[in-house]
C-alpha positions as CSV (number, residue, x, y, z in Angstrom):
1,X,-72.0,-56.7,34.6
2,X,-68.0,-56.1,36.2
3,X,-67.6,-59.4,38.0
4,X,-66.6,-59.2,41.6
5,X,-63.3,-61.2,42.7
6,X,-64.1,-61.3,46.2
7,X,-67.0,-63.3,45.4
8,X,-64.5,-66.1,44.8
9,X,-64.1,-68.5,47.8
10,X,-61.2,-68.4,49.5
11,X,-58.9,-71.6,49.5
12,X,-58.7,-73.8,52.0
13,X,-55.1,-73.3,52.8
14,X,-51.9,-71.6,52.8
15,X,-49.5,-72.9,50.4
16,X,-46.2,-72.2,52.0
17,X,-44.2,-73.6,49.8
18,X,-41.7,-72.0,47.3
19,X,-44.1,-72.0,43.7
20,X,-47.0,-72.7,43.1
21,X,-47.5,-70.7,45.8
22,X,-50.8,-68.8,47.6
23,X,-52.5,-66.0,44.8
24,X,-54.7,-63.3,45.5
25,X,-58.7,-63.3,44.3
26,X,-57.6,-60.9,41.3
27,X,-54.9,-63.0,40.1
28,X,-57.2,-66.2,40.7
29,X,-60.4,-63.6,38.6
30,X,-58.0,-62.7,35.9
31,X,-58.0,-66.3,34.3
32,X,-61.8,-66.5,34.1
33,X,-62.0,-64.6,30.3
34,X,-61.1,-66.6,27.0
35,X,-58.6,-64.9,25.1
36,X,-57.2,-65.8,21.3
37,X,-53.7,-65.7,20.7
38,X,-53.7,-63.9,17.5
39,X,-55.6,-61.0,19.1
40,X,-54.2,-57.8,18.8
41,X,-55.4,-57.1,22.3
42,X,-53.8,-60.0,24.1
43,X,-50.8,-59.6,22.3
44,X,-50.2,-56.1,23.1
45,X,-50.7,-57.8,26.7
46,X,-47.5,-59.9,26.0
47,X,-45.0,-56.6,24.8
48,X,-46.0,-55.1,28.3
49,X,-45.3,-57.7,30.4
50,X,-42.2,-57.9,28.8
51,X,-41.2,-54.4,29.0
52,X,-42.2,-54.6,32.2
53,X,-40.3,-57.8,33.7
54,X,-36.9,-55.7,31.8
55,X,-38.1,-53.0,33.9
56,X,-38.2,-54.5,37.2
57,X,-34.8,-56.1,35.8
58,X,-32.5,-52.9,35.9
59,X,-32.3,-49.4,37.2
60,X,-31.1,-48.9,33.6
61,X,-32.4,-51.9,31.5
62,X,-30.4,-50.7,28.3
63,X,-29.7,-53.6,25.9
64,X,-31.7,-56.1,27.8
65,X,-34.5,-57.9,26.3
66,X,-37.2,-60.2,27.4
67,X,-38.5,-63.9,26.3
68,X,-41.5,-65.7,27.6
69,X,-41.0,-70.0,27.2
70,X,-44.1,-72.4,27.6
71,X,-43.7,-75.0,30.0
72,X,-42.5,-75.1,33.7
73,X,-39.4,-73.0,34.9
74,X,-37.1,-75.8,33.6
75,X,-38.3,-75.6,30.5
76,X,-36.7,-72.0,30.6
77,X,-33.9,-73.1,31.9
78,X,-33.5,-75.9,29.1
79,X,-34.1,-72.8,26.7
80,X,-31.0,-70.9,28.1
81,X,-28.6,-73.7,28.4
82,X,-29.5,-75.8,24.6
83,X,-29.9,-72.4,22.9
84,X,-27.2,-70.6,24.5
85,X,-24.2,-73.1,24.1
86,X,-22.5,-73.6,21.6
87,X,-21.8,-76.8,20.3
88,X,-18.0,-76.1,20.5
89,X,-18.5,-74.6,24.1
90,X,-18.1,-75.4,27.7
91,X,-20.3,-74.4,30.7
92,X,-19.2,-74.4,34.2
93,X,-22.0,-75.4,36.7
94,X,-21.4,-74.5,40.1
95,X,-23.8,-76.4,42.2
96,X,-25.1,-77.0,45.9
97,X,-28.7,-78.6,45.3
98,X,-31.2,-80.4,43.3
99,X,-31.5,-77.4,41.0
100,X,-27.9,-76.6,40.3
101,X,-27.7,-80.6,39.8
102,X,-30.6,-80.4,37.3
103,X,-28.5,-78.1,34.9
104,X,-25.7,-80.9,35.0
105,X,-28.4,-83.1,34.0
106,X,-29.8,-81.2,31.3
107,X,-26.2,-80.4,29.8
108,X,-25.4,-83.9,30.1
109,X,-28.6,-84.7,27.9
110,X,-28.2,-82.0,25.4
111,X,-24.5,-83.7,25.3
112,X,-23.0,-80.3,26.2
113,X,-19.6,-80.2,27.1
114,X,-19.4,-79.1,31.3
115,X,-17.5,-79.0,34.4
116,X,-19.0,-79.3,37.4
117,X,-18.1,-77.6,41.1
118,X,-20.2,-79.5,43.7
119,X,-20.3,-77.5,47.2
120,X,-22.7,-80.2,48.6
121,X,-26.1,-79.1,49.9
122,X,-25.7,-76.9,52.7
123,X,-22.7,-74.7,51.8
124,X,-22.9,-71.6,49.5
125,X,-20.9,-71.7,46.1
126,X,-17.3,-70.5,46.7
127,X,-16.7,-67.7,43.9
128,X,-12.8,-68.2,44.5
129,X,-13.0,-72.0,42.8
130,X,-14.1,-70.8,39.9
131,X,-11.8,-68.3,39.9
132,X,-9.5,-71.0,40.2
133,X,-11.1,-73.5,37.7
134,X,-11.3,-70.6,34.8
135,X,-7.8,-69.7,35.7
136,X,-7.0,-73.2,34.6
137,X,-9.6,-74.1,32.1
138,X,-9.7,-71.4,29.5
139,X,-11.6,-73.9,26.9
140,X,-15.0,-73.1,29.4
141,X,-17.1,-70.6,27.8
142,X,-20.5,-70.1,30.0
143,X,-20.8,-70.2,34.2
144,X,-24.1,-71.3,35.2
145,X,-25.4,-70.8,38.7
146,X,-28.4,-71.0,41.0
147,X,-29.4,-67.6,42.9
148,X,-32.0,-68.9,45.5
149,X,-31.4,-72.8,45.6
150,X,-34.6,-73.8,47.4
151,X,-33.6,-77.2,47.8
152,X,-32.3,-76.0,51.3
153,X,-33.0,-71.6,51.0
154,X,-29.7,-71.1,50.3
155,X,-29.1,-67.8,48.9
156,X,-25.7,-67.5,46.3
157,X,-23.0,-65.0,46.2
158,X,-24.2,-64.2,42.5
159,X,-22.5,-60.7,42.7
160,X,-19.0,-62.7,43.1
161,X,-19.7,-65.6,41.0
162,X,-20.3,-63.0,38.2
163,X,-17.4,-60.8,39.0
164,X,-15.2,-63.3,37.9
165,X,-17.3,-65.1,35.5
166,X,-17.2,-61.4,33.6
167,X,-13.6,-61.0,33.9
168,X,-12.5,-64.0,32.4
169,X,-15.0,-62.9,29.5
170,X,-17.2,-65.7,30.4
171,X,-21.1,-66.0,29.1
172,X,-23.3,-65.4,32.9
173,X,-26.2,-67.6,32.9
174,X,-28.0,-66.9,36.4
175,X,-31.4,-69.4,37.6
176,X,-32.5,-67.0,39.9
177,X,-36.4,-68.9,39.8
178,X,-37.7,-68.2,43.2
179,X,-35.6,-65.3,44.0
180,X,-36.4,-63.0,40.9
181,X,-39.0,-60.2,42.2
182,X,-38.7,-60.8,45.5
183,X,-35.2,-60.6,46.1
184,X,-33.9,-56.8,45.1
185,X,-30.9,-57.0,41.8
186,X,-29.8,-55.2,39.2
187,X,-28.9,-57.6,36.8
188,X,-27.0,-55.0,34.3
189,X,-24.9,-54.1,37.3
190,X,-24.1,-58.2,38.3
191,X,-23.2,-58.4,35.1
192,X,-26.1,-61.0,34.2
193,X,-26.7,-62.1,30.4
194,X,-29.3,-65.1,30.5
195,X,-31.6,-64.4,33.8
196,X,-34.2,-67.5,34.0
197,X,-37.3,-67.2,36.4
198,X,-41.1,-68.5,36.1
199,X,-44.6,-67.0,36.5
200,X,-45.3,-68.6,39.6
201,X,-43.0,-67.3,41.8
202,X,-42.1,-64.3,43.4
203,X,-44.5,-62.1,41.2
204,X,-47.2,-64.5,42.2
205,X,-48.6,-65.6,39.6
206,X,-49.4,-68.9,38.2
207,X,-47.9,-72.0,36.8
208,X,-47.8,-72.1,32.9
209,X,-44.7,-70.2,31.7
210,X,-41.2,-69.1,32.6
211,X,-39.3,-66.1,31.2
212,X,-35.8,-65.1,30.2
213,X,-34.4,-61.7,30.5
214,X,-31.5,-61.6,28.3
215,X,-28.7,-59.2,27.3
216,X,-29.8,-58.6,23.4
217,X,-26.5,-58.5,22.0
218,X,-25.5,-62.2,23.6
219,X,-29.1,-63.4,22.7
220,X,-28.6,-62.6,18.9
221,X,-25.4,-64.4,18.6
222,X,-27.0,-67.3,19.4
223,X,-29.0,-67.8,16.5
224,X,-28.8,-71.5,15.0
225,X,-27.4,-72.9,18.2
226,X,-30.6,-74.2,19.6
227,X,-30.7,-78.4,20.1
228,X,-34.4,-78.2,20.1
229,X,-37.2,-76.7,18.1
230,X,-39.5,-75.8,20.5
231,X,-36.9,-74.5,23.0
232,X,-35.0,-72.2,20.8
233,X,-34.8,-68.9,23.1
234,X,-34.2,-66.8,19.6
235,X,-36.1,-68.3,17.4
236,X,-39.1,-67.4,20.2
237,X,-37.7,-63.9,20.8
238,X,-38.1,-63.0,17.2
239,X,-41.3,-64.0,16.7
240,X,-42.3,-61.9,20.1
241,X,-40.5,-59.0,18.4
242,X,-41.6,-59.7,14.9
243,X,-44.8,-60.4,15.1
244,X,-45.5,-57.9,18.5
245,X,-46.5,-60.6,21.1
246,X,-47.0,-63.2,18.9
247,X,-45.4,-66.8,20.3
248,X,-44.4,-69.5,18.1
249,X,-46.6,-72.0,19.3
250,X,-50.4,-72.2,21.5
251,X,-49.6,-69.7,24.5
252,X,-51.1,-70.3,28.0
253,X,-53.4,-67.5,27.4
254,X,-55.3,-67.3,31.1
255,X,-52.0,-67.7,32.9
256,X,-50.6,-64.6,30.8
257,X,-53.4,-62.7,31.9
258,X,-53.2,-63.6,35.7
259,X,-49.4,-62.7,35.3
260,X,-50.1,-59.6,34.1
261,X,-52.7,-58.4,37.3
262,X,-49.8,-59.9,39.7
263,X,-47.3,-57.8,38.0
264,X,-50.1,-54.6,38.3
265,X,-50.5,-56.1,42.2
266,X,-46.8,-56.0,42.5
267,X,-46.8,-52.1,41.2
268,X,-49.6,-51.7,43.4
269,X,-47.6,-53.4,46.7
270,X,-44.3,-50.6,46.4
271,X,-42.3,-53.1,43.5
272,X,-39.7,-55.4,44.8
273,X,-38.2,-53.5,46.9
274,X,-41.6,-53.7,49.4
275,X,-42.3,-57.4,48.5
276,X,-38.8,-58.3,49.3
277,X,-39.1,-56.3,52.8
278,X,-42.5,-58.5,53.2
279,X,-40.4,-61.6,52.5
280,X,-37.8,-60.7,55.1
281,X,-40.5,-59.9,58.0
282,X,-42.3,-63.2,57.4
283,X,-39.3,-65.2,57.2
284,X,-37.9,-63.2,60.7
285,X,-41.6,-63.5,62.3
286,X,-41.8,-67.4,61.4
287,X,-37.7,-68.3,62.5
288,X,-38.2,-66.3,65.6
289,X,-41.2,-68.0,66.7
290,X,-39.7,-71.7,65.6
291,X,-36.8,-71.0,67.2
292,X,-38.7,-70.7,70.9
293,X,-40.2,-73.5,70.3
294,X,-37.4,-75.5,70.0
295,X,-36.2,-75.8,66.5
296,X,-33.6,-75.5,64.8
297,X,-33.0,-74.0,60.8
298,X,-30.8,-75.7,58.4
299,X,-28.8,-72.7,57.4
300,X,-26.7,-70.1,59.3
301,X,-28.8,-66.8,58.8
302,X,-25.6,-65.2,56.9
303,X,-26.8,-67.8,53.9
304,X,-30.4,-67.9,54.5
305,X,-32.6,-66.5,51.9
306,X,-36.1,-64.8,52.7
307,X,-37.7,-67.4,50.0
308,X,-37.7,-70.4,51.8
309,X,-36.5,-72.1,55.3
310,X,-35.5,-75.7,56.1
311,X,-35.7,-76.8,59.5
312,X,-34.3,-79.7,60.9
313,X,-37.0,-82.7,62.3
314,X,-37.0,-82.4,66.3
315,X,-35.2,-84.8,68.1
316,X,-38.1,-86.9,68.6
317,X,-38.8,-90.9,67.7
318,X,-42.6,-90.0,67.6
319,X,-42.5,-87.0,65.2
320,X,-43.4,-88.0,61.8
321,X,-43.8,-85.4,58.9
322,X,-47.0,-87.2,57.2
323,X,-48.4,-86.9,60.6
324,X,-47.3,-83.2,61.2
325,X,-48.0,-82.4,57.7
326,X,-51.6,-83.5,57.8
327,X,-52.1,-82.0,61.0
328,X,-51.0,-78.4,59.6
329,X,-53.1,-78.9,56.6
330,X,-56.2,-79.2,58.7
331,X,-55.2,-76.1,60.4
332,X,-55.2,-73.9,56.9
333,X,-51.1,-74.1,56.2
334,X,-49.6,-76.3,53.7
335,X,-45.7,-76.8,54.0
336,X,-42.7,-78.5,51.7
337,X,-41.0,-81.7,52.6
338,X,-37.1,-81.5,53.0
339,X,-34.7,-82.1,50.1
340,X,-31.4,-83.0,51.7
341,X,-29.5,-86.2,52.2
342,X,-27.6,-85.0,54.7
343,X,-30.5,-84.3,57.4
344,X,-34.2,-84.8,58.2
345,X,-36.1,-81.7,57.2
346,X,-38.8,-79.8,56.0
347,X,-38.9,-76.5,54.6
348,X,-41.5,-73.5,54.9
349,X,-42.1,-71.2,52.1
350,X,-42.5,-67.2,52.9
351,X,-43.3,-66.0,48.9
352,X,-47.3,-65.7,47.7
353,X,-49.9,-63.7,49.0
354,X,-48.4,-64.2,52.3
355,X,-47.9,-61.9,55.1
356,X,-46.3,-61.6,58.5
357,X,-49.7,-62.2,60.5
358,X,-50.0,-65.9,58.9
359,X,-46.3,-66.5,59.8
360,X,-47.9,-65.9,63.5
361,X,-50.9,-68.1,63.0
362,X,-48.7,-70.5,61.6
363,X,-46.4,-70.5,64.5
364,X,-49.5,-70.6,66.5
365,X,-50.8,-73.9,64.9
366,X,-47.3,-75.4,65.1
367,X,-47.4,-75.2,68.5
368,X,-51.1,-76.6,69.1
369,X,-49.7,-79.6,67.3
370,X,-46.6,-80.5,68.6
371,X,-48.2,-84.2,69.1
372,X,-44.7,-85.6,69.6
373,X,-44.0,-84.0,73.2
């Protein structure tokens, strides 16, 4: 008997929120069959998703290879920066939120030499600085930066960043979690060599495992560096390509599966090119309809990503987001607390199985709850 995924009840709510995010009943279907890791079948599974995330990579993906890492997105992350540094290197962490300040930390732990460029929280990264700071450093080795920092939405001048990164000679390690599939790039043209993102993102998928798309000459030099066992980004690679799928250690089997139907859904949809144009129009649709009501985003729109929006609290003693919160939950929509010092916020997530139409309900439900006016 073929099950049927729209016998699956629907959730109670939105998750607008930037990962885990809101999945379709396929994705949600896909995790309902057992699967063993040593099976030919599910491993063969594993080699096409990654020949298909290099794929969505590059126009010409050439030289690039994939890695899939247990664990969260920052477990990815870790990977990159303990495997990819040498212990006589330097990285360079340019910085403007919670996640660009989580690589500091996890350099700092993995006692990794670094320098650190701090643009605060609501300004982009300024690609002349390092220019400067690589002009007058030449013992730094690796840039790091955040594409999408969702602590605010903030979208970074990668492109820039990288231009100089590359012509100092310098190793180009790029975050780009909630941006990857949903915001177009070409990492071979920016130059990228250690891309990090996570299942539960912009191909909508769920949480369990994030990914590195590397450049395979880079990755191979890199072999022995790793400060940790289970994190070593080669030593995982060449078991994938080894052993044809094969990871080191127990693989979240059921969330490889519903990653692979949300990268067939994201074939299905027009690729990234027509999930990023989806992104834009929701983010537009919600702004525009916040925006008569009265409030006010975080970000100029010249820096605002599609991913994720922060708008300030209204000028209101009354308005409390527990209250607000709750009230929109009720309604169907869940949305993000702010992540700022600087300002009270909150932040509203566009990436899921979300789509213009519940931007206008949303907008709709805001306004039946303004309980502060």
């Amino acid at each position: 008997m073929t099950f049927d995924p729209n016998t699956l009840p629907d959730n109670p709510y939105l998750l607008l929120t930037p990962g885990p995010l809101s999945t379709t009943k396929g994705v949600k279907a896909a995790m309902l069959r057992d699967w063993c890791t040593w099976d030919r079948d599910y491993n063969e599974l594993v080699q096409s998703i990654r020949h298909k995330l290099v794929g969505i990579a590059a126009e010409n993906p050439k030289g690039y290879t994939s890695v899939l890492m247990q664990g969260s997105g920052s477990f990815s992350v870790e990977a990159v920066i303990g495997t990819v540094v040498p212990r006589d290197g330097k990285l360079a962490i340019l910085t403007n939120g919670a996640y660009g300040n989580r690589i500091v930390q996890m350099a700092n732990v993995l006692n990794i030499a670094n320098v650190v460029l701090d643009f605060g929280e609501i300004s982009p990264v300024e690609p002349e600085k390092l220019d400067a700071l690589l002009n007058s450093d030449p013992s730094i080795t690796h840039v790091a930066v955040v594409h999408c920092e969702t602590t605010t939405g903030m979208l970074n001048p990668i492109a820039e960043v990288g231009r100089i990164a590359k012509s100092y000679g310098k190793v180009f390690i790029v975050d780009a979690m909630s941006s990857f599939g949903g915001v177009e790039m070409d990492i071979a043209a920016l130059q990228i060599d250690f891309l990090i993102s996570s299942a539960n993102k912009c191909i909508q998928g769920v949480p369990g495992f994030g990914f590195v798309l590397a450049k395979e000459e880079e990755l191979v030099k890199c072999k022995g560096q790793a400060r940790s066992l289970s994190l070593d980004l080669v030593d995982q690679w060449q078991t994938m390509e080894e052993q044809h799928g094969k990871w080191r250690y127990t693989s979240p089997t059921h969330v490889v599966r519903a990653f692979y139907q949300a990268m067939l859904e994201l074939e299905k949809e027009g690729g990234v090119r027509a999930r990023a144009d989806r992104y834009r129009t929701s983010q537009r649709t919600l702004v525009e309809g916040m925006e008569q009501m009265g409030f006010r985003t975080l970000l100029s729109r010249e820096h605002q990503s599609p991913i994720i929006t922060s708008f300030y609290y209204p000028d209101e003693s009354a308005f409390t987001f527990a209250g607000f919160y709750e009230r929109l939950k009720k309604e169907g929509f869940v949305i993000y607390p702010g992540k700022i010092s600087a300002a009270d916020t909150f932040r509203i997530g566009n990436i899921g199985h979300v789509f213009p139409e519940d931007m206008e309900r949303l907008v709709q439900a805001i306004e039946r709850n303004r309980f502060w006016l």
